[in-house]
Residue frames as qw, qx, qy, qz and C-alpha x, y, z in Angstrom:
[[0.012, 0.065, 0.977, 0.200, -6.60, 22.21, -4.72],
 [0.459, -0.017, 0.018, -0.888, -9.89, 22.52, -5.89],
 [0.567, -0.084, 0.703, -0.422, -12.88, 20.45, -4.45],
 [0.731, 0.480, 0.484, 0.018, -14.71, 19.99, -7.58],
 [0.530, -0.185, 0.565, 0.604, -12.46, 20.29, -10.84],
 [0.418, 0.132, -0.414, -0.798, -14.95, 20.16, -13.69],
 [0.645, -0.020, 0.566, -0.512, -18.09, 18.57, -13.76],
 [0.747, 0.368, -0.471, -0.292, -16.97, 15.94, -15.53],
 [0.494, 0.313, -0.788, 0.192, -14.73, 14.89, -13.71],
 [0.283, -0.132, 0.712, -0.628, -16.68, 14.82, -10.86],
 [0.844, 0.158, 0.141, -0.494, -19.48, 12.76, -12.47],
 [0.626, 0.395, -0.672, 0.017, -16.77, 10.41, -13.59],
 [0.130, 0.339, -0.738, 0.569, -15.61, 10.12, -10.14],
 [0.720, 0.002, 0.323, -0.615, -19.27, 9.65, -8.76],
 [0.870, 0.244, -0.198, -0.380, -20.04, 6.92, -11.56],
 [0.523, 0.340, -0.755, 0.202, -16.79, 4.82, -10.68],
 [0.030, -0.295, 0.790, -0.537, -17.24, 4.94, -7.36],
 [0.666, 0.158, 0.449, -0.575, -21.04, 3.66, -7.74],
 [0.804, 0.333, -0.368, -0.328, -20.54, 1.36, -10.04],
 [0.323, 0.450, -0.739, 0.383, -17.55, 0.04, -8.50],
 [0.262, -0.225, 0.646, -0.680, -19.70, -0.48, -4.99],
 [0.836, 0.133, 0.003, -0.533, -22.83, -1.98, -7.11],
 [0.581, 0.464, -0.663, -0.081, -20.28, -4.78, -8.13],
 [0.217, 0.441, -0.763, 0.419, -19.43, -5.57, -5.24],
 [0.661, 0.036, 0.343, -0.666, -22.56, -7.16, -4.35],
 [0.902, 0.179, -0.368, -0.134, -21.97, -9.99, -6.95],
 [0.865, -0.474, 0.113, 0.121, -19.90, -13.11, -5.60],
 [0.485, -0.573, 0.454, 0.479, -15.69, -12.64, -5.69],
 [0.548, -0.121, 0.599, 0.571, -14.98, -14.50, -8.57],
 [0.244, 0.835, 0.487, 0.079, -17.69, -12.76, -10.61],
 [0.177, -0.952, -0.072, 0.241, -16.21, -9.30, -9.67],
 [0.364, -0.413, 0.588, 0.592, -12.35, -9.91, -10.62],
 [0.421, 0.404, 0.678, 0.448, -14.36, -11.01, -14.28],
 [0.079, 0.971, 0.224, -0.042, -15.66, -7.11, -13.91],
 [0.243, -0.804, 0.283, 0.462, -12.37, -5.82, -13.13],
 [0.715, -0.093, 0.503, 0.476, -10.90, -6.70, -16.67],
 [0.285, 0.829, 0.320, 0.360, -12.68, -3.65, -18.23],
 [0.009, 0.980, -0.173, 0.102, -11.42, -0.96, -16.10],
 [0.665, -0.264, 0.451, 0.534, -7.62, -3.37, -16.16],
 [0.573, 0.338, 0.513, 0.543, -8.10, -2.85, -20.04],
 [0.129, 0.943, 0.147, 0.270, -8.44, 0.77, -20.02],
 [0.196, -0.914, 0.339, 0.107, -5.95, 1.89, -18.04],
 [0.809, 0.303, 0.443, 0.241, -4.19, -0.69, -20.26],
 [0.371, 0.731, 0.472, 0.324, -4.84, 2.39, -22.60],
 [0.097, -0.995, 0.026, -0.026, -3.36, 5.14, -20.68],
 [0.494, 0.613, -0.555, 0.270, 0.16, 6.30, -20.48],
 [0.480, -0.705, 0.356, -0.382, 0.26, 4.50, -17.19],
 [0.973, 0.190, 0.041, -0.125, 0.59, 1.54, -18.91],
 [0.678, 0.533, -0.307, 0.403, 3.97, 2.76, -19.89],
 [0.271, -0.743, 0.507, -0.343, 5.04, 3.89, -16.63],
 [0.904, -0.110, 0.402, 0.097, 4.55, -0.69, -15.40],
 [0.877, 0.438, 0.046, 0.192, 6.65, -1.36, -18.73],
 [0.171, 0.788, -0.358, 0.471, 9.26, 1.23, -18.15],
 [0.281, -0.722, 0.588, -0.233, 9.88, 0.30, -14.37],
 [0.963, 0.041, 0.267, -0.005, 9.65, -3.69, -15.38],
 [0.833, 0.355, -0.162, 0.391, 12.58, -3.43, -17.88],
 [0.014, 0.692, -0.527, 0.493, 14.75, -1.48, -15.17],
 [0.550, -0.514, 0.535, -0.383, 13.95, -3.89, -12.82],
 [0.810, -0.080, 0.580, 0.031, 13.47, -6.80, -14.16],
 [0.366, 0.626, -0.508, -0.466, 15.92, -6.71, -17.46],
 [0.335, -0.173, 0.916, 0.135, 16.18, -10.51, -17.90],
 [0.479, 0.559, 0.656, -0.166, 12.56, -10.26, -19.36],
 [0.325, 0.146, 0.506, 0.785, 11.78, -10.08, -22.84],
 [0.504, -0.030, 0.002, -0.863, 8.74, -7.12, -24.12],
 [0.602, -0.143, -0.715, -0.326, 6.70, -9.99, -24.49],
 [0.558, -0.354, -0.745, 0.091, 6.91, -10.89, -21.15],
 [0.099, -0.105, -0.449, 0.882, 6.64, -7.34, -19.60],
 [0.499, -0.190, -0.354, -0.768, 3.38, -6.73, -21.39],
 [0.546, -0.023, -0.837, 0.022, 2.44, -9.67, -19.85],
 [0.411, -0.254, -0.548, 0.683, 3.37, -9.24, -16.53],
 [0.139, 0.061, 0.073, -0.986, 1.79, -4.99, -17.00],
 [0.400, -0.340, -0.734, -0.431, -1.50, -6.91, -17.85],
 [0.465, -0.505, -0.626, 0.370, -1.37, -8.78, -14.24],
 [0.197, -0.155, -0.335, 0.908, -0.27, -5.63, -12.62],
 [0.238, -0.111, -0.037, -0.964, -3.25, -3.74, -14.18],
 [0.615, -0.362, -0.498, -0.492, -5.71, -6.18, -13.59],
 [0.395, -0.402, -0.604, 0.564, -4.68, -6.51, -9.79],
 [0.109, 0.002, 0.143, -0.984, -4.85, -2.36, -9.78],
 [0.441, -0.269, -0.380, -0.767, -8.35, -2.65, -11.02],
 [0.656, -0.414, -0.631, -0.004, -9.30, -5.42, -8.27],
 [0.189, 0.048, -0.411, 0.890, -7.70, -2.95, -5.51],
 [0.181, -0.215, 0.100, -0.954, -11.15, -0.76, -5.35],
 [0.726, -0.236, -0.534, -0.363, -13.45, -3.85, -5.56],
 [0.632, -0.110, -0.677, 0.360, -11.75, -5.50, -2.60],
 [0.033, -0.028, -0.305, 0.951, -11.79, -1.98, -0.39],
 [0.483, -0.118, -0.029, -0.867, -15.96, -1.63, -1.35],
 [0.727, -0.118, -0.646, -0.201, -16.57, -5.05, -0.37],
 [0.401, -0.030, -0.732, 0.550, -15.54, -4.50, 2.72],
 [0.279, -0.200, 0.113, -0.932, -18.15, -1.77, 3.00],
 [0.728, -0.080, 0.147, -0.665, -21.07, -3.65, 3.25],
 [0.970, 0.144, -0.195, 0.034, -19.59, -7.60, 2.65],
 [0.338, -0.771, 0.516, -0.160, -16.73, -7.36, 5.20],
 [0.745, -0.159, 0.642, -0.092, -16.82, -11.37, 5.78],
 [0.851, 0.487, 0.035, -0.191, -16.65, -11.64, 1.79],
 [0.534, 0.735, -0.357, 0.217, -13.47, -10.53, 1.39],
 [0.165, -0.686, 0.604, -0.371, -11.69, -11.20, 5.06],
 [0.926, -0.014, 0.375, 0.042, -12.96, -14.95, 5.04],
 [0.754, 0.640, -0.136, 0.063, -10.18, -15.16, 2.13],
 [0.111, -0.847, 0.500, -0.143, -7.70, -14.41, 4.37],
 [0.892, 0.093, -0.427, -0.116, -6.35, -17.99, 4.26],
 [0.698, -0.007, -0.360, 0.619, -2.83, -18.07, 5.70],
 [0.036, 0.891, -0.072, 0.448, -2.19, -15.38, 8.51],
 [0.821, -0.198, -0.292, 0.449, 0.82, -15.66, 10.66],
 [0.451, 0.156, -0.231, 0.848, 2.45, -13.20, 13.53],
 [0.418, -0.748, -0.135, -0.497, -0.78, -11.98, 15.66],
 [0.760, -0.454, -0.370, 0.283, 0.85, -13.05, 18.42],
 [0.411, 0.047, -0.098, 0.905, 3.56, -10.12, 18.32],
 [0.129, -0.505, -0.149, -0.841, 0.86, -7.49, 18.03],
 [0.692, -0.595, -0.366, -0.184, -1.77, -9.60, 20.52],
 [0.711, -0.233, -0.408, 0.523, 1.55, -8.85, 22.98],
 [0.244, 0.260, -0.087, 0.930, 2.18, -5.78, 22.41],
 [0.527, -0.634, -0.472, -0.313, -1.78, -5.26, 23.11],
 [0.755, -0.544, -0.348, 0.119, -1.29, -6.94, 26.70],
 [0.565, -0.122, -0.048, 0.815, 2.11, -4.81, 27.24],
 [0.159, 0.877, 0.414, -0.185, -0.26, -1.59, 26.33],
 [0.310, -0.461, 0.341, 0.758, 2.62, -0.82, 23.69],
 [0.657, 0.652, -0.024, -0.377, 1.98, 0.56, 20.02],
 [0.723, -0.037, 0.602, 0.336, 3.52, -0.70, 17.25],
 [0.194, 0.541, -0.425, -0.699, 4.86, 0.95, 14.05],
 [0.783, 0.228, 0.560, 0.150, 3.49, -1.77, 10.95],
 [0.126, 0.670, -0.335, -0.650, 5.62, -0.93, 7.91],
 [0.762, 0.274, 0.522, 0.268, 4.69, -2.73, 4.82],
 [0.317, -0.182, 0.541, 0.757, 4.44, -1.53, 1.24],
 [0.408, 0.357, -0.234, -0.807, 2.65, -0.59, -1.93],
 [0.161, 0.062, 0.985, 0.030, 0.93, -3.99, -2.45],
 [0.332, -0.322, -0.387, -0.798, -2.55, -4.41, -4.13],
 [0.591, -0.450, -0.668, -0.043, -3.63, -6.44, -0.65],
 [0.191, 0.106, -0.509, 0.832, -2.39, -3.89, 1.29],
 [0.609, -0.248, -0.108, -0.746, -6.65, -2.91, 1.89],
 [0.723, -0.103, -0.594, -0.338, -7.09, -5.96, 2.54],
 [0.578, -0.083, -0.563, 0.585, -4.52, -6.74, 5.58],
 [0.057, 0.166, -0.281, 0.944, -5.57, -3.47, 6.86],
 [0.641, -0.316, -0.084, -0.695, -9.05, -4.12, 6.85],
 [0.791, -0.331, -0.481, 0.183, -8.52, -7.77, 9.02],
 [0.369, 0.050, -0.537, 0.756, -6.45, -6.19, 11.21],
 [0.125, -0.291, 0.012, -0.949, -8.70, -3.65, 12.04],
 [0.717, -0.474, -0.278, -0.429, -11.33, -6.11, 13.27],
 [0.812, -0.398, -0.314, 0.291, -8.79, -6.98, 15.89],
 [0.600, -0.157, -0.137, 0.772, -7.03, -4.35, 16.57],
 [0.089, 0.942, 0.085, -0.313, -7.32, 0.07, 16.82],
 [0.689, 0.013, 0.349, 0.635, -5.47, 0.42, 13.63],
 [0.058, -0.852, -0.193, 0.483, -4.22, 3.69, 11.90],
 [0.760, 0.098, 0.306, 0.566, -2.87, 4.34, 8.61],
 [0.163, -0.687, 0.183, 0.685, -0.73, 7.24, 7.30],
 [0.635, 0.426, 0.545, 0.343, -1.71, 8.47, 4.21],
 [0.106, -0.329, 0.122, 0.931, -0.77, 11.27, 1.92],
 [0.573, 0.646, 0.431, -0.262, -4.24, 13.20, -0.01],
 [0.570, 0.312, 0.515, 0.560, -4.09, 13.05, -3.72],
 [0.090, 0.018, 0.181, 0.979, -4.01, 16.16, -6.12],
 [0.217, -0.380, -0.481, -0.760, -8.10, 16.18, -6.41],
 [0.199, -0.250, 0.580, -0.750, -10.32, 16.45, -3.78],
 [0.829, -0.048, -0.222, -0.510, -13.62, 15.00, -4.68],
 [0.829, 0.233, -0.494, 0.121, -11.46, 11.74, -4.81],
 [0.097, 0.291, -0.691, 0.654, -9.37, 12.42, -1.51],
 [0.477, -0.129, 0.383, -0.781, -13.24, 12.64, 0.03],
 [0.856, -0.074, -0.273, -0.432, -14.47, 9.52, -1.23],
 [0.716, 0.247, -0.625, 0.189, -11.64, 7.52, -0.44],
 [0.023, -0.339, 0.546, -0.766, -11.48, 9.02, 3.29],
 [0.865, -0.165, 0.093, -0.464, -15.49, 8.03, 3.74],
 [0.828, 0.262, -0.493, 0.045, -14.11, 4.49, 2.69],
 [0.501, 0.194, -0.721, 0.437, -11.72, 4.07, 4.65],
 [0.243, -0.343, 0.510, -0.750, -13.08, 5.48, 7.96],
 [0.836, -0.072, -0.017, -0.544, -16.11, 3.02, 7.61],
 [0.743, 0.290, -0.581, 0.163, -13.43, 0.33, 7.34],
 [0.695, -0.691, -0.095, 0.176, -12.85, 1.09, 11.20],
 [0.723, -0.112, -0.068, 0.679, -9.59, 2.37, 10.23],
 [0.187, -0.886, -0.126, 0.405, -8.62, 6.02, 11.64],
 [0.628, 0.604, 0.052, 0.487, -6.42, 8.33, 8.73],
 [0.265, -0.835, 0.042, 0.481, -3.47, 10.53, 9.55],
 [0.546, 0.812, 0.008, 0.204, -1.90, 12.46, 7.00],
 [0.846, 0.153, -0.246, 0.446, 1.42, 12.04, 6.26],
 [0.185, 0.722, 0.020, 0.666, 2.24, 15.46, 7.85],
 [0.644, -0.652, 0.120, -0.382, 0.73, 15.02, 11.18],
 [0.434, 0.200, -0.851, 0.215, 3.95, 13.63, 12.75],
 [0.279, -0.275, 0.589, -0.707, 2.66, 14.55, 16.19],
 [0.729, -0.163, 0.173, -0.642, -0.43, 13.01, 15.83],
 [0.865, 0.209, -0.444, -0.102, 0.78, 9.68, 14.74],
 [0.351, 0.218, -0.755, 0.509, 3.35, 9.51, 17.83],
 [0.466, -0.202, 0.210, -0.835, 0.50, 10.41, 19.77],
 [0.825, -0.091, -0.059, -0.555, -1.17, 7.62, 18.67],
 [0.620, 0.328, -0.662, 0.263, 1.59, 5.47, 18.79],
 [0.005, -0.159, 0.737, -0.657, 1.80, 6.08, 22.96],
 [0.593, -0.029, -0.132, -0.794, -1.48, 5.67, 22.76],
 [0.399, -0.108, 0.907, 0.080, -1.10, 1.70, 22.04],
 [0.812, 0.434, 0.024, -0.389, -2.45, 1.94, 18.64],
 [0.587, 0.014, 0.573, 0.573, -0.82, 0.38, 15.53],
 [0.185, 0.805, -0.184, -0.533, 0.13, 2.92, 13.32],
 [0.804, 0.337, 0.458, 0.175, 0.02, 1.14, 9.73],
 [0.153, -0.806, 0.292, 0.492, 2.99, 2.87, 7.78],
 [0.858, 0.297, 0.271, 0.319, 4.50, 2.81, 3.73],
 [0.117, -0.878, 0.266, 0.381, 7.14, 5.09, 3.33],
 [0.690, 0.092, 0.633, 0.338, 8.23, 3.18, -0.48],
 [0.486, 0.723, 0.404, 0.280, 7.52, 5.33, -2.73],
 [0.528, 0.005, -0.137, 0.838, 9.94, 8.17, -3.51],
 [0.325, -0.894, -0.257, 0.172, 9.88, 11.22, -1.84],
 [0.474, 0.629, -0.080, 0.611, 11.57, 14.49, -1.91],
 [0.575, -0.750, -0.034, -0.325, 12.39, 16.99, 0.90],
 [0.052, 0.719, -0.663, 0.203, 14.93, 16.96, 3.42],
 [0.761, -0.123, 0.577, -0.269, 13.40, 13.19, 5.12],
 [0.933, 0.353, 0.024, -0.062, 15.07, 10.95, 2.35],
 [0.278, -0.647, 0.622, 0.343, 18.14, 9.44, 1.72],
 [0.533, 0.502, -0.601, -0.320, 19.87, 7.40, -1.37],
 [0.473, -0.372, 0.798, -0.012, 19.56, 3.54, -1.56],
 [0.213, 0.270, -0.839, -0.422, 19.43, 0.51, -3.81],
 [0.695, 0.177, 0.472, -0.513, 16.65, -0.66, -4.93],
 [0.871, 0.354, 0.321, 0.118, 17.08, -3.36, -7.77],
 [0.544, -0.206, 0.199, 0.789, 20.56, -2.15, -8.47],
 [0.072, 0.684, 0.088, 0.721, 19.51, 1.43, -9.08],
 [0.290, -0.077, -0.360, 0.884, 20.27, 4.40, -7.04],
 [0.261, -0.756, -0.507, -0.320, 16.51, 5.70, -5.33],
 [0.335, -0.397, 0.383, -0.764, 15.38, 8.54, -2.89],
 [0.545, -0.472, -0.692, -0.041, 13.72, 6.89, 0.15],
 [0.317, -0.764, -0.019, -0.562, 12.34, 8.08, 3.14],
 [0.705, -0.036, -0.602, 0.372, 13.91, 8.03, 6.02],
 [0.162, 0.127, -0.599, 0.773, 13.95, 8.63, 9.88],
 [0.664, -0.374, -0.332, -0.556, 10.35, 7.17, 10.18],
 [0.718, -0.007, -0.646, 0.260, 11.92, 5.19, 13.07],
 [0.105, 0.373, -0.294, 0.874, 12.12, 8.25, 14.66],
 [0.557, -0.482, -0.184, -0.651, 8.43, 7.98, 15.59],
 [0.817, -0.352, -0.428, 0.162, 9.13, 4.70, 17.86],
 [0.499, -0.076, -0.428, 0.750, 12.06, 6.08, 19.69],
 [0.168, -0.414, -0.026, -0.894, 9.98, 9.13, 20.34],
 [0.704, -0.383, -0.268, -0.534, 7.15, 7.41, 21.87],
 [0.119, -0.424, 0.805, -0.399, 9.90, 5.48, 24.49],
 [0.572, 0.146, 0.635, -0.499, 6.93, 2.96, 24.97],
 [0.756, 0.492, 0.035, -0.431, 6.59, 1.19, 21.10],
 [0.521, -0.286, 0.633, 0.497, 7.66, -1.07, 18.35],
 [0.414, 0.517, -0.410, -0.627, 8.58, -1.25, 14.82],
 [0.540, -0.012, 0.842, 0.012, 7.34, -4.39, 12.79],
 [0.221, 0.212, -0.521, -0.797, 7.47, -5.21, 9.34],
 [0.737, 0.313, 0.460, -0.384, 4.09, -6.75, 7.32],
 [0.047, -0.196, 0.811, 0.549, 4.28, -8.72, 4.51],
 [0.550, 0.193, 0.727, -0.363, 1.08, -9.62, 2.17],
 [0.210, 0.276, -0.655, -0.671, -0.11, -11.12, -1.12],
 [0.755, 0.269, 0.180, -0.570, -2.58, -12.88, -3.21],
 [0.083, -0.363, 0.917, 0.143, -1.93, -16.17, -3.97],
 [0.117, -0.111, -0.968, -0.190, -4.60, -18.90, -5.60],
 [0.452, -0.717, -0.501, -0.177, -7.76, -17.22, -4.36],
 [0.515, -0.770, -0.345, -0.151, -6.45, -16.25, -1.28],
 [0.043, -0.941, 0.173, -0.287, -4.90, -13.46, 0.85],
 [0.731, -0.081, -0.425, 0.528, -1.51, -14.22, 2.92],
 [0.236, -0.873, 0.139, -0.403, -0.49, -12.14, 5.70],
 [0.757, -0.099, -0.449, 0.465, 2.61, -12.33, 7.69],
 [0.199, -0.917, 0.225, -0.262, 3.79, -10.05, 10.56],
 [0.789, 0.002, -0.413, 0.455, 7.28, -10.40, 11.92],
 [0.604, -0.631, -0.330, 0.358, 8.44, -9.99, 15.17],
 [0.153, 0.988, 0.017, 0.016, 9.48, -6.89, 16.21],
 [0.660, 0.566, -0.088, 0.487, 12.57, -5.58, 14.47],
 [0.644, -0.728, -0.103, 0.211, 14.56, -4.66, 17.79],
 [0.745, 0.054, 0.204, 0.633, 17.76, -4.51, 15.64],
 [0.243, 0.813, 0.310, 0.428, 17.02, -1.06, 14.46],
 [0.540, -0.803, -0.043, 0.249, 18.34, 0.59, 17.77],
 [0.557, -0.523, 0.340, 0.549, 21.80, 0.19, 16.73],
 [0.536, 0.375, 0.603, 0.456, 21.10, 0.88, 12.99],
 [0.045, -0.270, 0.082, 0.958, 21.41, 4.48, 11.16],
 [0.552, 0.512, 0.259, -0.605, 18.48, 5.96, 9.21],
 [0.063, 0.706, -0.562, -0.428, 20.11, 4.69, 6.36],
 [0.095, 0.039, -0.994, 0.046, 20.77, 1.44, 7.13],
 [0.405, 0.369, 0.703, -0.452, 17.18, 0.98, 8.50],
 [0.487, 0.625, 0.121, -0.598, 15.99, 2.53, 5.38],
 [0.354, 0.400, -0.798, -0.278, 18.21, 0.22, 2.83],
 [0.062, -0.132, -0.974, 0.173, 17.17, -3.10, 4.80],
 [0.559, 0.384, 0.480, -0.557, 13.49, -2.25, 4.25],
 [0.604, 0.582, -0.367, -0.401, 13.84, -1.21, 0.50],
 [0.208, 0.439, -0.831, -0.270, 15.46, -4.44, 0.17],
 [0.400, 0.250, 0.845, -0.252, 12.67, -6.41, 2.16],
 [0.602, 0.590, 0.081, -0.532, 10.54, -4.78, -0.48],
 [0.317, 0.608, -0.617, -0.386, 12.62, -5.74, -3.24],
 [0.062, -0.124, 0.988, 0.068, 12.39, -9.51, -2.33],
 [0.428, 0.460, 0.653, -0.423, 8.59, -9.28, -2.39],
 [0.530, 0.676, -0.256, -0.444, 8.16, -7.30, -5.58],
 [0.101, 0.398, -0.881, -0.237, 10.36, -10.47, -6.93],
 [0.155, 0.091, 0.983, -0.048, 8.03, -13.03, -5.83],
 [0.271, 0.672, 0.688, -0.019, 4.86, -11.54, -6.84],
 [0.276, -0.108, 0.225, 0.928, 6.05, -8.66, -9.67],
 [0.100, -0.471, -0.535, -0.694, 2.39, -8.20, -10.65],
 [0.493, -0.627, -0.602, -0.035, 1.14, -7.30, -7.44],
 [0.517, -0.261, -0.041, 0.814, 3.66, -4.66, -6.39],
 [0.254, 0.841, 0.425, -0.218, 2.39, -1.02, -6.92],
 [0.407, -0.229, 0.381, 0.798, 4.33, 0.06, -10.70],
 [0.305, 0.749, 0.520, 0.276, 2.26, 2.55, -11.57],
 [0.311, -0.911, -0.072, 0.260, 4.21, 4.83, -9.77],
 [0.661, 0.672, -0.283, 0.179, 6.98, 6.46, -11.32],
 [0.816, -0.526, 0.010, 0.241, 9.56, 4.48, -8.77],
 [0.655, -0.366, 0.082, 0.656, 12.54, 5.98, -10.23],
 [0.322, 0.889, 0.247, 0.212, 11.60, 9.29, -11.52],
 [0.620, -0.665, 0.290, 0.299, 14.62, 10.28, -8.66],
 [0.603, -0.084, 0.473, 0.637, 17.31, 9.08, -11.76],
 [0.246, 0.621, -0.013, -0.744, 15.39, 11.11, -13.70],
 [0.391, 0.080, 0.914, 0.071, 13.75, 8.49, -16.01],
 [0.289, 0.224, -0.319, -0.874, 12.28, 9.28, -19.01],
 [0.322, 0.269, 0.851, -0.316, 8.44, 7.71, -18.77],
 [0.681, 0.520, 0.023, -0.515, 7.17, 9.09, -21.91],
 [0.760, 0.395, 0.472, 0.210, 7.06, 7.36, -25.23]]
């Protein structure tokens, strides 16, 4: 993987990310009125078709009309995704006063006092920055990510995030994440998106047959001294929700399987209630072997 590509694209990649950071100096609503240019370009790309493609597999009741629609929202949340993440850089309080509704610190604030970690497994959400960055002012939080294909881009997004107070392990480092797990951190986990390799098994995800990952559970039971707890969050009228739910004790007696079907399906009830806000830019079911061109 090479650091710089072409020097285009690395002066692309500069100019987004400084523009993107100048924005974020105007007030909220102002900013989302920025984000409808770079929604309406990628509008323009074939990613556009990837949202349309996994909307009529998932949601076939809708007519085109109303997937276009719906691939609008979706792109015009994607575009608000980078604002919300550089606002936190230097306007922390802009974007975490929004938090409105947040329910289930008490499970973590225990674990805390019990000096246990905690797995947090949400999802591909566009608030998912957001929940991570509140937590983080309360909490030593860690999230597992996996680096993209360019580097330049892998290196901005790392500055970012570290300045966010939040610590990065790659998806690889199992050790280091059980590590941190005995540790009493909170190890902030999405394991949704499909995945190849020998860690994945087959389940239903809107009545289609997906890869998911599985035996991430492993990490708790490793660590003899943690839990697993799911997160849930979304954007709703202005302002951010966040739920945590107690920890998910049931899992003990549950295969990798089963643990891994009874997430994908918690996902699946979110992506229902808020379909534009769910991350379908990914090809989610590339696994059937879905044809995503035109």
């Amino acid at each position: 993987m090479s650091f710089f590509v072409t020097p285009f694209k690395w002066f692309f990649i500069v100019v987004f990310f400084g523009v993107f950071y100048f924005i974020g100096f105007f007030p909220w609503n102002i900013q989302l009125v920025f984000a409808k240019f770079p929604a309406w370009l990628l509008s323009k790309t074939s990613r556009f078709d990837v949202i349309l493609k996994n909307y009529e597999i998932c949601f076939p009741d809708w007519n085109e009309k109303e997937r276009i629609q719906w691939a609008h929202k979706q792109c015009h949340q994607i575009a608000s995704m980078p604002l919300a993440m550089l606002n936190s850089l230097h306007r922390s309080s802009t974007i975490t006063s929004k938090v409105k509704k947040i329910k289930g610190l008490e499970y973590l604030e225990k674990l805390r006092e019990e000096k246990k970690g905690c797995l947090l497994v949400g999802g591909h959400f566009s608030s998912m920055d957001i929940a991570n960055r509140y937590l983080s002012q309360h909490f030593d939080v860690a999230a597992v990510y996996q680096k993209g294909e360019d580097g330049l881009a892998n290196w901005f997004m790392e500055k970012i995030r570290r300045r966010l107070n939040v610590k990065l392990i790659e998806k690889s480092k199992t050790i280091q994440m059980i590590r941190w797990l005995k540790d009493g951190g909170i190890l902030w986990y999405a394991p949704d998106q499909s995945y190849g390799g020998s860690m994945k098994t087959v389940v239903d995800f809107f009545g289609q047959k997906i890869n998911a990952l599985s035996g991430w559970e492993k990490m708790v039971e490793a660590t003899k001294n943690a839990e697993f707890c799911l997160i849930d969050y979304h954007y709703d009228a202005g302002e951010y929700v966040i739920e945590i739910h107690p920890p998910f004790e049931e899992y003990r007696e549950m295969s990798s399987h089963q643990i891994a079907q009874k997430y994908m399906t918690h996902i699946e009830q979110n992506a229902k209630k808020n379909p534009e806000q769910y991350y379908w830019v990914h090809r989610r079911f590339k696994s059937m072997e879905v044809n995503y061109e035109n």
